[in-house]
Backbone as CSV, one residue per row, in Angstrom:
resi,resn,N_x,N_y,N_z,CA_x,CA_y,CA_z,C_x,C_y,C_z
1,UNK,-85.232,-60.013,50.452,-85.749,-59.586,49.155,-85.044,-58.311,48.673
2,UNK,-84.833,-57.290,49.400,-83.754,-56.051,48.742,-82.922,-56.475,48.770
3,UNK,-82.021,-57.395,49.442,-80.721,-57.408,49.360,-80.436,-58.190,47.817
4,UNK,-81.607,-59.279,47.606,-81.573,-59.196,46.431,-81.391,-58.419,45.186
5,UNK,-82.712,-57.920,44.902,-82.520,-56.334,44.298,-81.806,-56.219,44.152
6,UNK,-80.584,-55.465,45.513,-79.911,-54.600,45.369,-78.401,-55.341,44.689
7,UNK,-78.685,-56.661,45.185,-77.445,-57.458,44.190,-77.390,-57.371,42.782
8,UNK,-78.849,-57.554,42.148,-78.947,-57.593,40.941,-78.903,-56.309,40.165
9,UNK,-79.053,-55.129,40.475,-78.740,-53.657,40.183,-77.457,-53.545,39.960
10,UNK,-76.651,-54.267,40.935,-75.081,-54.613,41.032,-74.596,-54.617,39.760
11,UNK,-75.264,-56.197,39.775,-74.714,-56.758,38.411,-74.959,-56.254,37.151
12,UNK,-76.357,-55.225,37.291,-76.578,-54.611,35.823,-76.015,-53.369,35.763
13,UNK,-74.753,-53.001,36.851,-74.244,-51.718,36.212,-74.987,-50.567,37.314
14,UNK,-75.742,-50.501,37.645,-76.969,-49.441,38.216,-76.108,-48.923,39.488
15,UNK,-75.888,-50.305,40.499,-74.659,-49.379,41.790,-73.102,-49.699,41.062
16,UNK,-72.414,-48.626,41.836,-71.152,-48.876,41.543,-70.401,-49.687,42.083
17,UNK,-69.252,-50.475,42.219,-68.560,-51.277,42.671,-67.305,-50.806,43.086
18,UNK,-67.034,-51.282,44.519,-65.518,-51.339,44.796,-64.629,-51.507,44.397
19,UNK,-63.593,-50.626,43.987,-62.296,-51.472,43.292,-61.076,-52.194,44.310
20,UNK,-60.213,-52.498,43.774,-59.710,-52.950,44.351,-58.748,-52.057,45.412
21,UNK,-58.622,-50.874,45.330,-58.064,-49.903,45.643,-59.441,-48.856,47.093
22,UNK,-60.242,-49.915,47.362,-61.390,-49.270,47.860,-61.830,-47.751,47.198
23,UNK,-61.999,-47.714,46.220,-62.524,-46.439,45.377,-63.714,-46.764,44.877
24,UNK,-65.223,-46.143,45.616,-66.126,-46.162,45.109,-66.908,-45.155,44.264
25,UNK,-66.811,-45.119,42.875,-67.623,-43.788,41.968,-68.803,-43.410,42.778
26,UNK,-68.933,-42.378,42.919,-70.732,-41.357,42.973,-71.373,-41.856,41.644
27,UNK,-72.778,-42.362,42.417,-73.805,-42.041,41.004,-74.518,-40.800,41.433
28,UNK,-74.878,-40.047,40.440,-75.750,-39.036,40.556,-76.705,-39.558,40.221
29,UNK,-77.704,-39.092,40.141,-78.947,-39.175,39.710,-79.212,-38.687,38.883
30,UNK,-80.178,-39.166,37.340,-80.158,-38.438,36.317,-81.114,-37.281,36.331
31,UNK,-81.718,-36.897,37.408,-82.462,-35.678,37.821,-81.466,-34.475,37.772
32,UNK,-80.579,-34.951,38.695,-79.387,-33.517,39.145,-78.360,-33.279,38.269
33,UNK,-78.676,-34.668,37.291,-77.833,-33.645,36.163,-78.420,-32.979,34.688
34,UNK,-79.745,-33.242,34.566,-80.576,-32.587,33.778,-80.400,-30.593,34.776
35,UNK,-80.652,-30.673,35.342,-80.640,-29.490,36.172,-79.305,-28.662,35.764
36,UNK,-78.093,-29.380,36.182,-76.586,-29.307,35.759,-76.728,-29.031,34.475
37,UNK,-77.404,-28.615,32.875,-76.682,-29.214,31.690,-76.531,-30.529,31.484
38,UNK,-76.531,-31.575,31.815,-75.850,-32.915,31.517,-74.732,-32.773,32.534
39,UNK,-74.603,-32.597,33.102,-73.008,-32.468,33.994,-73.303,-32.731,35.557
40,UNK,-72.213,-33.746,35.614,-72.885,-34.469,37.071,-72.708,-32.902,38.005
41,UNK,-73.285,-33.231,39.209,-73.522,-31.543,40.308,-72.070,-31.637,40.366
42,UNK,-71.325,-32.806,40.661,-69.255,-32.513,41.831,-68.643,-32.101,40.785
43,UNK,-69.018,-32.433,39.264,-68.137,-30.956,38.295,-68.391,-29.872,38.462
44,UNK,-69.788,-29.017,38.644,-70.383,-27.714,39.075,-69.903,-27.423,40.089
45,UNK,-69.037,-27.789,40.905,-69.109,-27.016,42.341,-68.066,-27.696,42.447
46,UNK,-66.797,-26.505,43.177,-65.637,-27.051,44.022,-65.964,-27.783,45.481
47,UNK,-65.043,-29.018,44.944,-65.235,-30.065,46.484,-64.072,-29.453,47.386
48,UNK,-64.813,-29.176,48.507,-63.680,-29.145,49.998,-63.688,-30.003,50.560
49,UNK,-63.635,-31.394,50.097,-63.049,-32.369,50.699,-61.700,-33.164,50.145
50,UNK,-61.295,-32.533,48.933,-59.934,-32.643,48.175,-59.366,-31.692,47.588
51,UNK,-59.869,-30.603,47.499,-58.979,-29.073,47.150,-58.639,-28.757,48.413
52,UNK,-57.425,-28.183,47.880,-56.056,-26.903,49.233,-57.167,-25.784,48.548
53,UNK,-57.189,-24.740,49.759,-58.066,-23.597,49.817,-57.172,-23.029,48.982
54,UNK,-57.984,-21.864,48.291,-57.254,-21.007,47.443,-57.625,-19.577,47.687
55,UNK,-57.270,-18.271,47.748,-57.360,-17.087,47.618,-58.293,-16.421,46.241
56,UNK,-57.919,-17.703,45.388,-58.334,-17.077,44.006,-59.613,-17.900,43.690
57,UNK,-60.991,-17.079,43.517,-62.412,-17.787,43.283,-62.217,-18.097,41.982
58,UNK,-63.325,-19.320,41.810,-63.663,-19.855,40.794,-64.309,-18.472,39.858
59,UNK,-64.492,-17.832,39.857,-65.237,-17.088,38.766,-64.306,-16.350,38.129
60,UNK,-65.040,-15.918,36.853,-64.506,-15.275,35.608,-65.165,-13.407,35.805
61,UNK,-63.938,-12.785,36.107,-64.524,-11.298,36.182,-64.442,-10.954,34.767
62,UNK,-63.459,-10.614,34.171,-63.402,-10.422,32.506,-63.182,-10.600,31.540
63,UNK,-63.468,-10.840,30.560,-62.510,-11.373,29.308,-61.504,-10.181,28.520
64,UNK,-60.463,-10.151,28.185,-59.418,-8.778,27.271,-59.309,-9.775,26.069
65,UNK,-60.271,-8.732,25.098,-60.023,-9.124,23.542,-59.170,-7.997,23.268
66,UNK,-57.984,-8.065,22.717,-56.947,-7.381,21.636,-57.151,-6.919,20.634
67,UNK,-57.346,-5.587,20.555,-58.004,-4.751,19.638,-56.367,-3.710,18.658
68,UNK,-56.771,-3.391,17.709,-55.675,-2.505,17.303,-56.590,-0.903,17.160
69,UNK,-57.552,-0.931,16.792,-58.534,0.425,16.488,-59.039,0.504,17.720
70,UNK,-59.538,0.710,18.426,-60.253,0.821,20.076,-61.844,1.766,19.425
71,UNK,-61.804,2.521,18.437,-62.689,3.424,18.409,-63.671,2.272,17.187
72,UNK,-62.987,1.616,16.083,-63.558,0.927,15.575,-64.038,-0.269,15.892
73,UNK,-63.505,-0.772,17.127,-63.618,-2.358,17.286,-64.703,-1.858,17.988
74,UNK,-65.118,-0.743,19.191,-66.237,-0.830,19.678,-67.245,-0.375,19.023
75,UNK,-67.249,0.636,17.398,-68.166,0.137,17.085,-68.790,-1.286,16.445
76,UNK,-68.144,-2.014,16.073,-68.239,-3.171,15.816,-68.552,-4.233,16.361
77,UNK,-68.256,-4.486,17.621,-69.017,-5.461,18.749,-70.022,-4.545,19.425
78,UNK,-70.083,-3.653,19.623,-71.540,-3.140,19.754,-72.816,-3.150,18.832
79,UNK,-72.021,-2.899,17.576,-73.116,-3.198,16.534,-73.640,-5.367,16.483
80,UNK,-72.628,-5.865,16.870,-72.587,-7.647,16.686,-73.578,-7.442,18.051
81,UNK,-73.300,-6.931,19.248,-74.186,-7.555,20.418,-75.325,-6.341,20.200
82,UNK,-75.807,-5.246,19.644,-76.901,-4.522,19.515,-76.443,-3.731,21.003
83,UNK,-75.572,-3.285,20.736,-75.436,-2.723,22.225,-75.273,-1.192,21.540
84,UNK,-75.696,0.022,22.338,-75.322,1.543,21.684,-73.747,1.598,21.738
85,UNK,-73.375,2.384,20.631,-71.389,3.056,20.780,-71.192,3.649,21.422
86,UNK,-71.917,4.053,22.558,-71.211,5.039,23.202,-70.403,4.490,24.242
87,UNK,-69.903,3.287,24.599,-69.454,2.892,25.598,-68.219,3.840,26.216
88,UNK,-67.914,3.910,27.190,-66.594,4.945,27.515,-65.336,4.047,27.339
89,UNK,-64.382,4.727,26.466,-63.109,4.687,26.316,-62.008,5.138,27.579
90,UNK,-61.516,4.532,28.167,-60.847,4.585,29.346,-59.573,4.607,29.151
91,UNK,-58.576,5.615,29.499,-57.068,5.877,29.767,-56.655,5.299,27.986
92,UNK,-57.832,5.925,27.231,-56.904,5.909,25.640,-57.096,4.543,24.854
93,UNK,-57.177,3.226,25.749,-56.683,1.958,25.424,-57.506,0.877,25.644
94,UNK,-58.483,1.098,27.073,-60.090,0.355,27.518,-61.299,0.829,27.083
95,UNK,-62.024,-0.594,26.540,-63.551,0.112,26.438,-63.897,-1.260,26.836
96,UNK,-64.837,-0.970,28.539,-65.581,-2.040,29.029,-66.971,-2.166,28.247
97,UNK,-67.465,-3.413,27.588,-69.028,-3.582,26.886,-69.555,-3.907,28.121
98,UNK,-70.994,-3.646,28.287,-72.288,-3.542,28.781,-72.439,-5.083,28.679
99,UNK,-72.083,-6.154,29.629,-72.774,-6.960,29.437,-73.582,-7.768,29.952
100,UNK,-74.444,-8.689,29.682,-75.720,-9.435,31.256,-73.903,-10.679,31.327
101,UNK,-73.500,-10.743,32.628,-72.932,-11.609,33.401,-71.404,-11.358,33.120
102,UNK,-70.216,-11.928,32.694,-69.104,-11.931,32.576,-69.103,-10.550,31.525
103,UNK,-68.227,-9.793,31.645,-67.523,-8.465,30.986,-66.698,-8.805,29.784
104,UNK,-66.712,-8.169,28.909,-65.674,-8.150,27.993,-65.130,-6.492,27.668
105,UNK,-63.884,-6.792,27.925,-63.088,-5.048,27.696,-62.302,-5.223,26.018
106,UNK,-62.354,-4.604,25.738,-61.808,-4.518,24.484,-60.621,-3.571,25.016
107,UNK,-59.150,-4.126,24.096,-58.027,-3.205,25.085,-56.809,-3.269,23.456
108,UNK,-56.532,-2.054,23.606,-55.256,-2.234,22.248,-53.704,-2.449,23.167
109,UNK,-53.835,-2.993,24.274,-52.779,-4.302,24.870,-52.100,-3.298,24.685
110,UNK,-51.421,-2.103,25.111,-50.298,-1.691,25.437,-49.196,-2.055,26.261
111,UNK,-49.329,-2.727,27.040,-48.373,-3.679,27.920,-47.987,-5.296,27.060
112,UNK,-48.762,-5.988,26.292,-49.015,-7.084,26.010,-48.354,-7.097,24.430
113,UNK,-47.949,-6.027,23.574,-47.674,-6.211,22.406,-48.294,-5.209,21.501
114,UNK,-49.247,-4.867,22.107,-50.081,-3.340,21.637,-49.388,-2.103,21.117
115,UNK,-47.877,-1.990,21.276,-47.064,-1.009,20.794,-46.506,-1.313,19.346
116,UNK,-46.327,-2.399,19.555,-45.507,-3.639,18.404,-46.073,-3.365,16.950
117,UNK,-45.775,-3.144,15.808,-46.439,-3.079,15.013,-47.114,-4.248,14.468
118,UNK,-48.318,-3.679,14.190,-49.636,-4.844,13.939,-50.152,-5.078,15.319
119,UNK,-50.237,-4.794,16.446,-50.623,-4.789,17.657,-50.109,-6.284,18.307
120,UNK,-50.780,-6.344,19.021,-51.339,-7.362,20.349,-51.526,-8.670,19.175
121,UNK,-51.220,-10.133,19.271,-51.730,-11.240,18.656,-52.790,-11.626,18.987
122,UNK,-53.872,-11.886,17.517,-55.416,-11.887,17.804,-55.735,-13.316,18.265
123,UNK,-56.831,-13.485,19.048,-57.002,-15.155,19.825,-57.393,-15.623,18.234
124,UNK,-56.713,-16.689,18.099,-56.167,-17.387,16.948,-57.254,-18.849,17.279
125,UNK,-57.675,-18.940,18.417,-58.423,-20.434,19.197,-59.848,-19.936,19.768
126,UNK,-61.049,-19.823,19.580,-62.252,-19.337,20.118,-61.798,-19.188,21.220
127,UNK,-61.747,-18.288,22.289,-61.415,-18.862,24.144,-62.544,-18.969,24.597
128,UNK,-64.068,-18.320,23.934,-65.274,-17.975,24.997,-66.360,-18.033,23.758
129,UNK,-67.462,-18.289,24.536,-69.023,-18.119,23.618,-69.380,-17.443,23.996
130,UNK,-70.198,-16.562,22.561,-71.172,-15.416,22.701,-72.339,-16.279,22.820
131,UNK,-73.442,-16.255,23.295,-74.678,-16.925,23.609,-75.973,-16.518,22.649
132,UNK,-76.425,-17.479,22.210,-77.721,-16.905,21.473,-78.715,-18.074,21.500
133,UNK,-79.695,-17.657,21.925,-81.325,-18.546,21.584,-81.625,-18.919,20.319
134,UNK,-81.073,-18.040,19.467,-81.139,-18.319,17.965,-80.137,-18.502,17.011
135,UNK,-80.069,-19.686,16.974,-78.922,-20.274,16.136,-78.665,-19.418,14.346
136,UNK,-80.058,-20.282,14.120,-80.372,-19.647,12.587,-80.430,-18.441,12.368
137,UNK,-80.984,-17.529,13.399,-81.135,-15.794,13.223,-80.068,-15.144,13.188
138,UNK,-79.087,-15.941,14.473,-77.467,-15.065,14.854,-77.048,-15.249,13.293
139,UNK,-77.071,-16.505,12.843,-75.846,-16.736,11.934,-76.327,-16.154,10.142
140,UNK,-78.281,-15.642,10.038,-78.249,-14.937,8.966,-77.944,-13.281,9.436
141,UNK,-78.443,-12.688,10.688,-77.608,-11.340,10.994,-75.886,-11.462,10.711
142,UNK,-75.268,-12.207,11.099,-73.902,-11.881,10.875,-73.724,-12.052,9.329
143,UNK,-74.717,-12.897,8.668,-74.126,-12.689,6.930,-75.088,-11.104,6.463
144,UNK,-75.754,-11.038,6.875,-76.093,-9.533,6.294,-75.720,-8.572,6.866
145,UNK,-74.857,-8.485,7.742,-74.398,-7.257,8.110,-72.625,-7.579,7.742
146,UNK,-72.232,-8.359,6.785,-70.689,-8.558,6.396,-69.847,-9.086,7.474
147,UNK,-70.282,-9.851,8.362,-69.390,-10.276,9.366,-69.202,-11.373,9.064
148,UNK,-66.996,-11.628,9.160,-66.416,-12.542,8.541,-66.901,-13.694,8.947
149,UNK,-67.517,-14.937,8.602,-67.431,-15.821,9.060,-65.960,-16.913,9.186
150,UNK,-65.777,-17.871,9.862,-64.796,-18.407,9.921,-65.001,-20.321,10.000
151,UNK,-66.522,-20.480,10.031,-67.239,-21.623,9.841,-68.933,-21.323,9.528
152,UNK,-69.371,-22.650,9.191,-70.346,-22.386,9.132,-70.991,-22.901,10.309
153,UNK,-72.206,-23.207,10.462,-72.846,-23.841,11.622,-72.536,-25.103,11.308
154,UNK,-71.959,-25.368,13.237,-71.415,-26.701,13.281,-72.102,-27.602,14.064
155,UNK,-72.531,-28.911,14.109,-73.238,-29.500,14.435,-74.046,-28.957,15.217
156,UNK,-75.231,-27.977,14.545,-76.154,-27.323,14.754,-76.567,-26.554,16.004
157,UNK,-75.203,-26.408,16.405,-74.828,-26.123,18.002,-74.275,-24.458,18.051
158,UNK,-73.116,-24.633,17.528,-72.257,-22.943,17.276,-71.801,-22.642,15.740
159,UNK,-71.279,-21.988,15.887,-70.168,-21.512,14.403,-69.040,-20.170,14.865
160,UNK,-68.164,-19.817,14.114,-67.193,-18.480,14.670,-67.233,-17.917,13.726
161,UNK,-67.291,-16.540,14.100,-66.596,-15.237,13.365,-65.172,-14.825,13.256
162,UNK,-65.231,-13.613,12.820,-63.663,-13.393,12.475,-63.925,-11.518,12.935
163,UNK,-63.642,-11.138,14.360,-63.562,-9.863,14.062,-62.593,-8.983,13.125
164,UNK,-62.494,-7.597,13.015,-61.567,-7.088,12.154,-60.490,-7.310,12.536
165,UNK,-59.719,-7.356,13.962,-58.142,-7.689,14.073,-57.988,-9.142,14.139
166,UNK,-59.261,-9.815,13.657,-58.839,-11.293,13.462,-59.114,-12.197,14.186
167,UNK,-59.251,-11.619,15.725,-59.894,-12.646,16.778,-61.339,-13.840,16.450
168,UNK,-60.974,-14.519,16.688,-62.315,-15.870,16.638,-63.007,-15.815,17.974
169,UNK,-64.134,-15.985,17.537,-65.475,-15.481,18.685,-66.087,-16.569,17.855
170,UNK,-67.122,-17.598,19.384,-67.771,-18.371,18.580,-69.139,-17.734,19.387
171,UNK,-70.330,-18.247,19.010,-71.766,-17.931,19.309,-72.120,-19.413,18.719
172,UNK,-72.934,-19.619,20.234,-73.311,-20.626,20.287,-74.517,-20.385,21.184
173,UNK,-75.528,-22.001,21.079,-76.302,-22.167,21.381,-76.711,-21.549,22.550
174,UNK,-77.741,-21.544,23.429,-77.508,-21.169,24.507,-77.981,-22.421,25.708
């Protein structure tokens, strides 16, 4: 009687099947990936049973946005994340923001193009999300306080700004 069952689960898709290459898919369970985001767990987590070890961890220590003003840009993403200005300005050119989890330094790229006139080239491609619980609130604060937009809200998920040297920052859902 299971082996039945378990034939007919077969056939509706439910287990996976052998290929011809003996390659059998993982099902997850749709428990562990509600938990995940939607994302099966073996995307969340490096497998050591097919990665070469590496020296270099999976995590993200900081992000370097390309600034040309250093004194204006931090007031300006301090004022966007409600964070105070006083952050410290470091060796002329760094100002690390205060933030809950991954860092963002704001840097006028002196090594990178920062000398060059017009500075450092601004991320032209969102690279990262700012996070917000509030879709509708983030996106009427950024129109009343004059911050460029660069979309509007997009499938009711994110939208991007435009800081002053031009960089695209999106804020999105959380």
């Amino acid at each position: 009687m299971a082996e039945n069952a378990k034939k007919r689960r077969a056939r509706q898709g439910a287990l996976p099947q052998r290929g011809a290459d003996s390659y059998k898919p993982t099902v997850v369970p749709n428990a562990v990936k509600i938990l995940f985001g939607g994302v099966a767990m073996k995307s969340t987590v490096q497998s050591t049973t097919n990665a070469e070890p590496s020296p270099i961890k999976n995590k993200v220590g900081s992000l370097f946005i390309p600034v040309t003003n250093i004194e204006k840009s931090r007031e300006w993403y301090c004022r966007l994340l409600g964070l105070p200005a006083d952050c410290e300005i470091m060796n002329g050119h760094l100002c690390p923001l205060p933030m809950d989890g991954t860092s963002i330094i704001l840097d006028t790229m002196p090594m990178w193009g920062g000398k060059e006139p017009g500075g450092a080239p601004a991320i032209k491609t969102p690279a990262f999300t700012l996070l917000t619980s509030d879709l509708q609130g983030a996106f009427e604060f950024v129109k009343e306080n004059d911050i460029a937009l660069a979309t509007g809200i997009e499938h009711d998920h994110w939208f991007v700004i435009k800081d002053p040297d031009g960089n695209l920052l999106m804020v999105a859902k959380e």
